[in-house]
VMD Tcl script that draws the C-alpha trace (Angstrom):
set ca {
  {-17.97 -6.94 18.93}
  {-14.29 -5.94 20.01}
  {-11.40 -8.86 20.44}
  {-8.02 -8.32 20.81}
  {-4.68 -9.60 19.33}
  {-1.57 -8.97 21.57}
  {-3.44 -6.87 24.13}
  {-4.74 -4.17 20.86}
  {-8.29 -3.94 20.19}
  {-9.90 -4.47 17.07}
  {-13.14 -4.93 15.98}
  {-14.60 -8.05 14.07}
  {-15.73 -7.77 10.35}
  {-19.75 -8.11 10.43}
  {-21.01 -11.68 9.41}
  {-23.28 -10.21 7.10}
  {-21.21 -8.35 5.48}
  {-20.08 -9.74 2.29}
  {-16.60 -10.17 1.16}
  {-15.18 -10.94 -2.01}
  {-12.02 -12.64 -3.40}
  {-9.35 -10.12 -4.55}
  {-7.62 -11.54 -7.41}
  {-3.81 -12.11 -6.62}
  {-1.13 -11.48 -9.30}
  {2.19 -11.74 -9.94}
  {4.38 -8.42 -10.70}
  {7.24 -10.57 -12.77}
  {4.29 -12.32 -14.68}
  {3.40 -8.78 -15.81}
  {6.93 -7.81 -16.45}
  {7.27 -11.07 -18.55}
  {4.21 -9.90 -20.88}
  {2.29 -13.01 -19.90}
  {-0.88 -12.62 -21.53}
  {-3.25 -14.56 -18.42}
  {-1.74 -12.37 -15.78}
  {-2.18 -9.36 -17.50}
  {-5.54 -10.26 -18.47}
  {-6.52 -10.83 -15.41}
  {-4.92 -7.77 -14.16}
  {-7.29 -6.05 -16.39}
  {-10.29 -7.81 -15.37}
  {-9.56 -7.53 -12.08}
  {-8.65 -3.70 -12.38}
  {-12.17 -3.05 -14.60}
  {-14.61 -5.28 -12.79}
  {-13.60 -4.60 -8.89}
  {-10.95 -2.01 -9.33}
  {-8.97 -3.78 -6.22}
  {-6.37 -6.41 -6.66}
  {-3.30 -8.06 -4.71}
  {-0.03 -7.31 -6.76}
  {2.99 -9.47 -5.29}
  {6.08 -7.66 -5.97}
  {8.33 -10.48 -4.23}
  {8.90 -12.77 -6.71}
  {10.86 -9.72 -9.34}
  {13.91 -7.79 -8.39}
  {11.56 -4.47 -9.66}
  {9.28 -5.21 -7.01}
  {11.63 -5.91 -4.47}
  {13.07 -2.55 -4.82}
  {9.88 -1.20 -4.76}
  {9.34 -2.72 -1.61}
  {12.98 -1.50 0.09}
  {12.09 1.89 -1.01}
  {8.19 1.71 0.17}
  {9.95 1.03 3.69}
  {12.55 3.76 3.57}
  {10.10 6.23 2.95}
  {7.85 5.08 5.83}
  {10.88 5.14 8.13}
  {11.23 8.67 6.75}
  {7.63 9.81 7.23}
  {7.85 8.55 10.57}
  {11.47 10.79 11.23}
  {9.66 13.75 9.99}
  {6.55 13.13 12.08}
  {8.94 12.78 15.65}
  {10.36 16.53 14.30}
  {9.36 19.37 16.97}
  {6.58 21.83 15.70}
  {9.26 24.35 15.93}
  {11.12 22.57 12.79}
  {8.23 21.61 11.49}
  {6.77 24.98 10.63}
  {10.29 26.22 9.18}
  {8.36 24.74 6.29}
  {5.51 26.45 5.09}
  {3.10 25.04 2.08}
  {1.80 27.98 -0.50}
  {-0.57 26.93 -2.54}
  {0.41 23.41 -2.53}
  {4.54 24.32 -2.96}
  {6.92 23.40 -0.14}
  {9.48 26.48 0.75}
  {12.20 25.84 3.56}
}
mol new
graphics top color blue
foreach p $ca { graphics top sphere $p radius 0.5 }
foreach p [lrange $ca 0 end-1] q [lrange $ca 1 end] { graphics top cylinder $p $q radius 0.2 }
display resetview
């Protein structure tokens, strides 16, 4: 069944589906060594392999954050380029030359 939100289709996640609980945890806990959050992070990282990590509450995170965004703001400038620029770089065998 589609539905939108501001005019942009999506679809709904099946009913019968199930859908678990990700485990949410806190980057400066981890930083601080404390011993719950990081075994939790370990559970949560052996037994689903999926967690939430909130980087917002630790000036490491933050700037992990600010530089997440700057680089999608790049990939997005080097996705507008022309073809013509675009192919000025060619990848051999997995190694960038340009």
């Amino acid at each position: 069944m589609a539905d939108t939100v501001m005019n942009v289709p999506f679809i709904l996640f099946p009913s019968l589906e199930q859908a678990i609980e990700l485990q949410h945890l806190l980057l400066a806990k981890i930083i601080d060594k404390d011993i719950n959050e990081i075994n939790s992070l370990y559970l949560s990282s052996k037994n689903l392999g999926f967690f939430l990590l909130d980087m917002n509450d630790s000036p490491n995170g933050k700037a992990i954050l600010k530089d997440a965004a700057a680089l999608f703001k790049l990939g997005t400038a080097i996705f507008d380029l022309d073809l013509e620029e675009k192919q000025k770089y060619a990848i051999l065998n997995r190694i960038v030359f340009g």
